[in-house]
C-alpha positions as CSV (number, residue, x, y, z in Angstrom):
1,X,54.0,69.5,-61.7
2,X,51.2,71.7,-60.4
3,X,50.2,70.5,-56.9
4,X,47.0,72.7,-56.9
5,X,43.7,71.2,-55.6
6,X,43.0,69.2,-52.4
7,X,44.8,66.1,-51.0
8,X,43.7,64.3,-48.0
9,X,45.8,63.1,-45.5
10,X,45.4,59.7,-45.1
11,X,44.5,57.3,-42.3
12,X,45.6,54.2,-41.7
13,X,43.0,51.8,-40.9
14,X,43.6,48.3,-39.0
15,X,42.5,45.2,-38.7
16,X,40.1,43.8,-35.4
17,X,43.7,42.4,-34.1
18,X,45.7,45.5,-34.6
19,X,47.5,44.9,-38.0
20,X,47.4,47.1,-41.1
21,X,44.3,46.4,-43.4
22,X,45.5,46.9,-46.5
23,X,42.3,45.8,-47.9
24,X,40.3,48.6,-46.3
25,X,42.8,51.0,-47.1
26,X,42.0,50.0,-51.3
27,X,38.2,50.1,-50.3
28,X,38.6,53.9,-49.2
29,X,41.0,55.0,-52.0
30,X,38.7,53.8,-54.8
31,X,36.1,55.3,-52.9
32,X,38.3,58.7,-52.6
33,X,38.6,58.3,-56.5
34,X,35.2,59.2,-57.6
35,X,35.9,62.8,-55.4
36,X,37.3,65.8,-56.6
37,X,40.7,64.7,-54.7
38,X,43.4,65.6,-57.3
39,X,45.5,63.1,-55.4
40,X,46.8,61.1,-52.4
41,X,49.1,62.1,-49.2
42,X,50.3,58.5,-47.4
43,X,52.0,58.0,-43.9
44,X,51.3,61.4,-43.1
45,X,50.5,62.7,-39.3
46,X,46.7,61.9,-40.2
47,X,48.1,58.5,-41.0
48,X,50.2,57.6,-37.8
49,X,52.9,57.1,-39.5
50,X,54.9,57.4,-36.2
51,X,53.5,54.4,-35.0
52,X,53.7,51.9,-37.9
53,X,56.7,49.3,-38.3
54,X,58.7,50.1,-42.4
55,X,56.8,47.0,-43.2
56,X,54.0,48.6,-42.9
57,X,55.0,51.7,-44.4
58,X,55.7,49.5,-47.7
59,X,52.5,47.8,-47.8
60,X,50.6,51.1,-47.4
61,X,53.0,53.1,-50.3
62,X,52.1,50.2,-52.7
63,X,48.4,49.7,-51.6
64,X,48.2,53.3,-52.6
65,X,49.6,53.5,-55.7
66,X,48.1,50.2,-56.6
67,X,44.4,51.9,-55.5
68,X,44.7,55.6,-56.9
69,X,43.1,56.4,-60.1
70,X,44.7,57.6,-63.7
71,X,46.2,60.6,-63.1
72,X,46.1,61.0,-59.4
73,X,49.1,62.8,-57.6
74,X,50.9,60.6,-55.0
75,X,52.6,62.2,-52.0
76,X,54.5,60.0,-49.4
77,X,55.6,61.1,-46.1
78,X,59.4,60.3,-46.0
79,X,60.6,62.0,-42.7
80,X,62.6,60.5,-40.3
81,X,64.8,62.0,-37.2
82,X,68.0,61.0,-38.9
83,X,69.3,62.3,-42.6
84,X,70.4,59.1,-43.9
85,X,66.7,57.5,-43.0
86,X,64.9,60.6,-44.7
87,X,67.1,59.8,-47.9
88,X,66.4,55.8,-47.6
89,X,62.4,56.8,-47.2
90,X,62.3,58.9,-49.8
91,X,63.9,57.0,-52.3
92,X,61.8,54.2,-51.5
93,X,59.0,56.0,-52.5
94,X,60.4,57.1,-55.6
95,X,60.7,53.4,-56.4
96,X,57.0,52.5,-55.7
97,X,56.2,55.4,-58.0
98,X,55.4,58.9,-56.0
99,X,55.5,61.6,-57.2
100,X,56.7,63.4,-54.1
101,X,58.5,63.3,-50.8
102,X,56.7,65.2,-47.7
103,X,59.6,65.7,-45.7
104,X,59.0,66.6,-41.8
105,X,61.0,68.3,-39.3
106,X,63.5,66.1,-37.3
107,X,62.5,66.9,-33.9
108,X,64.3,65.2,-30.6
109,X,67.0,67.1,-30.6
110,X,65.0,70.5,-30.5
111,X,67.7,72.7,-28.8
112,X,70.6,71.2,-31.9
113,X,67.7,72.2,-34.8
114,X,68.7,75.8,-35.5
115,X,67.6,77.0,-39.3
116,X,71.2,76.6,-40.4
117,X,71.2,73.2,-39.0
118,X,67.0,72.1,-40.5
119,X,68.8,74.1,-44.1
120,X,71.5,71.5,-44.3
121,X,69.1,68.6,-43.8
122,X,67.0,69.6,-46.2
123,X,69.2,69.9,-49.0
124,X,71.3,66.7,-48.2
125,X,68.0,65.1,-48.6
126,X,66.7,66.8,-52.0
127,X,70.3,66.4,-52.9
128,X,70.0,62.5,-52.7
129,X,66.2,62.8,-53.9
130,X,65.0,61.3,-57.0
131,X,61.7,62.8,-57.0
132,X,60.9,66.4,-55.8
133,X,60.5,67.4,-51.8
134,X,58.0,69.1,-50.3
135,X,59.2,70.4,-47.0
136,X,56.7,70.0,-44.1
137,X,56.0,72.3,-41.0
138,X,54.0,70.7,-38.1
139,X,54.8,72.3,-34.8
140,X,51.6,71.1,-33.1
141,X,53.5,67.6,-33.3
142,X,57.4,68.1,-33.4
143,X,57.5,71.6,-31.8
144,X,60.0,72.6,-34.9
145,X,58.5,75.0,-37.0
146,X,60.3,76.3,-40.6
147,X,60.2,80.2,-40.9
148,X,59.7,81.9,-44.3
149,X,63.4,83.0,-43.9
150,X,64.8,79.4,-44.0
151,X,61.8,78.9,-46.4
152,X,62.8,81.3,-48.6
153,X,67.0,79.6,-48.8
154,X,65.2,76.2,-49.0
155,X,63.1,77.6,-52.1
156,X,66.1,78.5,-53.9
157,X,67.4,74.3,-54.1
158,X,65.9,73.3,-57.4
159,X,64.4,69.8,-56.0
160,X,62.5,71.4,-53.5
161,X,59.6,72.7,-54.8
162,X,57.0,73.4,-52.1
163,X,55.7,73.5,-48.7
164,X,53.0,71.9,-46.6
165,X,52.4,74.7,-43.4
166,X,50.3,73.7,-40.7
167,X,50.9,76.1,-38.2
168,X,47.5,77.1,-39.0
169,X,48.5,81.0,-39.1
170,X,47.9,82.6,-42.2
171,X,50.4,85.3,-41.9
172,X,53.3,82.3,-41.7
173,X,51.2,81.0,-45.4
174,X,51.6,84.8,-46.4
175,X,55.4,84.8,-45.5
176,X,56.3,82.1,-47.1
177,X,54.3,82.8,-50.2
178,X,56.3,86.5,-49.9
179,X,59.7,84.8,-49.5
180,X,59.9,81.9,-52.5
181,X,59.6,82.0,-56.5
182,X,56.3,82.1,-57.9
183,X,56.6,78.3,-58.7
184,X,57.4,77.3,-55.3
185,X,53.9,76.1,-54.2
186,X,52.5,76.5,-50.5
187,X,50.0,73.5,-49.4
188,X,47.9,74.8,-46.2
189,X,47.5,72.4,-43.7
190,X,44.7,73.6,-41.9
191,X,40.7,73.0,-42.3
192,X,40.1,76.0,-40.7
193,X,42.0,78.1,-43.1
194,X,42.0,76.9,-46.6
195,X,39.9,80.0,-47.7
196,X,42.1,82.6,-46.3
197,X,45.1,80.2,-47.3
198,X,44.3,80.2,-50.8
199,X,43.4,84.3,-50.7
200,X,47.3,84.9,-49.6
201,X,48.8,82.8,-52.4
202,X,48.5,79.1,-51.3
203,X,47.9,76.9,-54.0
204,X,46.2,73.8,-52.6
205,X,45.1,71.9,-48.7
206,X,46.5,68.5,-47.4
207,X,43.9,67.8,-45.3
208,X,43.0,65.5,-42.7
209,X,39.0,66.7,-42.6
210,X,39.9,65.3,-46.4
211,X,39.8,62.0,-45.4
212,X,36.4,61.9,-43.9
213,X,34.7,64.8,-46.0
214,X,36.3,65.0,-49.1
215,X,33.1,66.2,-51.2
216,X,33.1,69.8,-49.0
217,X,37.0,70.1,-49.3
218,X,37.0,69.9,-52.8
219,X,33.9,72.4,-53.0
220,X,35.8,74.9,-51.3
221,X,38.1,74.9,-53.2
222,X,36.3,74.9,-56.5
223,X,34.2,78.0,-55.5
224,X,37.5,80.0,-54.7
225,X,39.2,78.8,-57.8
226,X,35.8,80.1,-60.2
227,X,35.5,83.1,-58.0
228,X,32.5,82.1,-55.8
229,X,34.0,84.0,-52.8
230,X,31.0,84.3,-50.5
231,X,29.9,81.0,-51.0
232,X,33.4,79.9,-50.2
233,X,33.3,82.2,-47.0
234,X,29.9,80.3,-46.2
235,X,31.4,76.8,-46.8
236,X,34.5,77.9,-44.6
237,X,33.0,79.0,-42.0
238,X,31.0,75.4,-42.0
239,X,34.3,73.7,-42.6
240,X,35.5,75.6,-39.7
241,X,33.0,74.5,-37.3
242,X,33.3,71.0,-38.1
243,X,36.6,70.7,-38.0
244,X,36.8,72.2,-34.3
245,X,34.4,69.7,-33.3
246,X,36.0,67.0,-34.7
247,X,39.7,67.6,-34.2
248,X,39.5,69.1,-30.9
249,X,40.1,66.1,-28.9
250,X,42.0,62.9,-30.6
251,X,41.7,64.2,-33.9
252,X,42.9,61.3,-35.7
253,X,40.3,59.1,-33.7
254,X,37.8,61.7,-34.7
255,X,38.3,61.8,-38.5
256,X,38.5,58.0,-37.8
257,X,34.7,58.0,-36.6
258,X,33.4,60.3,-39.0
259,X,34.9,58.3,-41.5
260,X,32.5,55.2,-40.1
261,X,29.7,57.2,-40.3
262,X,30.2,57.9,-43.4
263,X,30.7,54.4,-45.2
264,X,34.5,54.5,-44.9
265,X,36.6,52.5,-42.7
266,X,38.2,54.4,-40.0
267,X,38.1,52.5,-37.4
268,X,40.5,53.3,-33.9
269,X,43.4,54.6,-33.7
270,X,46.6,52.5,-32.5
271,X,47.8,52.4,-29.2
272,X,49.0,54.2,-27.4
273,X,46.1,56.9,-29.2
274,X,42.3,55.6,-27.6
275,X,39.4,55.9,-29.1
276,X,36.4,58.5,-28.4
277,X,34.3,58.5,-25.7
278,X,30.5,57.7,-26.8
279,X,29.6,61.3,-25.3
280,X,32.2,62.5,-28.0
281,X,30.8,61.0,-30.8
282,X,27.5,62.1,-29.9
283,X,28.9,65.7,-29.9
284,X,30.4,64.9,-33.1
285,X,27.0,63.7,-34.6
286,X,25.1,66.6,-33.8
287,X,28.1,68.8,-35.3
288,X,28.0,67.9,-38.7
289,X,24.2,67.4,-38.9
290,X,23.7,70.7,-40.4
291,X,26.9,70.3,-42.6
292,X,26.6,66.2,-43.6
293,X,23.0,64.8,-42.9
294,X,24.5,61.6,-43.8
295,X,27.5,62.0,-41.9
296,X,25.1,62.4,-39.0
297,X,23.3,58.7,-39.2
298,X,24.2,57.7,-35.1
């Protein structure tokens, strides 16, 4: 399946005492319908997926795929620190009906993680798999990153089919692209850097900034893919701006607000992640005035 296009990454949103709203989580996804979005990535980073119970977890899969249009492609996150749990996860979300399994580095144990060590996890898992993996690189969070030449073996498992990199260096995209089969697809994880992402060989964005401005993602995307490059630069270079702003501090907390502002529900973040400050949003506001006048209604 072609994975081209642009997914957001998906918050969770909760309830005024703290649970899972399930029911605003269906009021942004038929929302996120009417985009561009070519699909949906669930219990991703963006979605604090760390801090929700499996309950949870379940409730948001099938809220999900219960929401998401005809035709839309559904990505879970499936990682876990253990093997076994990956393999559980994942074929959990096989059974709700996704399409894929984002698979993230285990992480406590940094020192044990060699490559040999992330190589045999990864194809125990897309061993056991019943729908295809998409490894997933996020050392901002775990402090593991996967290297284009364990990339590159990975590539060479027929149920692993792709990547989602968000180091946020393009040379790492370029590598990767470089190392794997021409249908091994690269995802880019990083606002900043769709543009140059796609230009090296990636074939599509998971995106948190997707979840609170989809419209713009998918228009950069669409002016690469017809060959509009310097509106594309211009739109990037936007992109880029906003995403500083609002990622900088508490990212998730920021998409969260813009996602207010915007007529989704975002919401706050759950503890132990706080809210922004009101200075914050303010600064956030007067960001994407230029970019979203409606995203800038206070």
């Amino acid at each position: 399946m072609d994975l081209s296009g642009v997914y957001p990454a998906l918050t969770t949103p909760y309830a005024t005492d703290g649970t899972v709203s399930l029911g605003d989580l269906k009021y942004n996804i038929e929302r996120y319908n009417s985009t561009g979005l070519v699909g949906y990535v669930a219990l991703g980073s963006t979605g604090e997926s760390i801090l929700l119970s499996r309950n949870e977890m379940d409730g948001i899969l099938a809220t999900v795929k219960e929401a998401a249009g005809q035709g839309k492609r559904l990505i879970a996150g499936t990682g876990a620190e253990s093997t076994a749990e990956t393999i559980e996860r994942t074929k959990r979300a096989a059974e709700v009906g996704y399409h894929f399994a984002l698979v993230k580095t285990p992480h406590y144990y940094k020192p044990a993680y060699k490559p040999e060590v992330l190589i045999a996890h990864y194809r125990r898992v897309a061993d056991a798999s019943p729908i295809p993996v998409l490894l997933y690189s996020v050392p901002i969070f775990t402090g593991v990153t996967l290297e284009a030449p364990e990339v590159g073996v990975l590539a060479e498992h027929p149920n692993i089919v792709g990547i989602k990199e968000s180091s946020g260096h393009v040379m790492r995209v370029a590598e990767m692209v470089a190392a794997t089969p021409t249908d091994f697809q690269v995802l880019t994880g990083s606002a900043g850097t769709v543009l140059a992402g796609l230009t090296v060989g990636a074939k599509g964005a998971i995106l948190a900034l997707g979840s609170c401005l989809p419209e713009k993602c998918v228009a950069l995307f669409e002016l690469w893919r017809t060959g509009q490059t310097e509106k594309a630069r211009e739109l990037q270079n936007e992109l880029l701006k906003a995403s500083k702003v609002v990622m900088s501090e508490h990212a998730i907390a920021g998409i969260k607000f813009v996602m207010d502002q915007r007529g989704y529900r975002g919401g706050i973040p759950r503890s132990p992640l706080v809210p922004i400050s009101e200075a914050y949003k303010q600064r956030i506001v007067q960001a994407l005035a230029a970019l979203e006048p409606v995203a800038a209604r206070a």
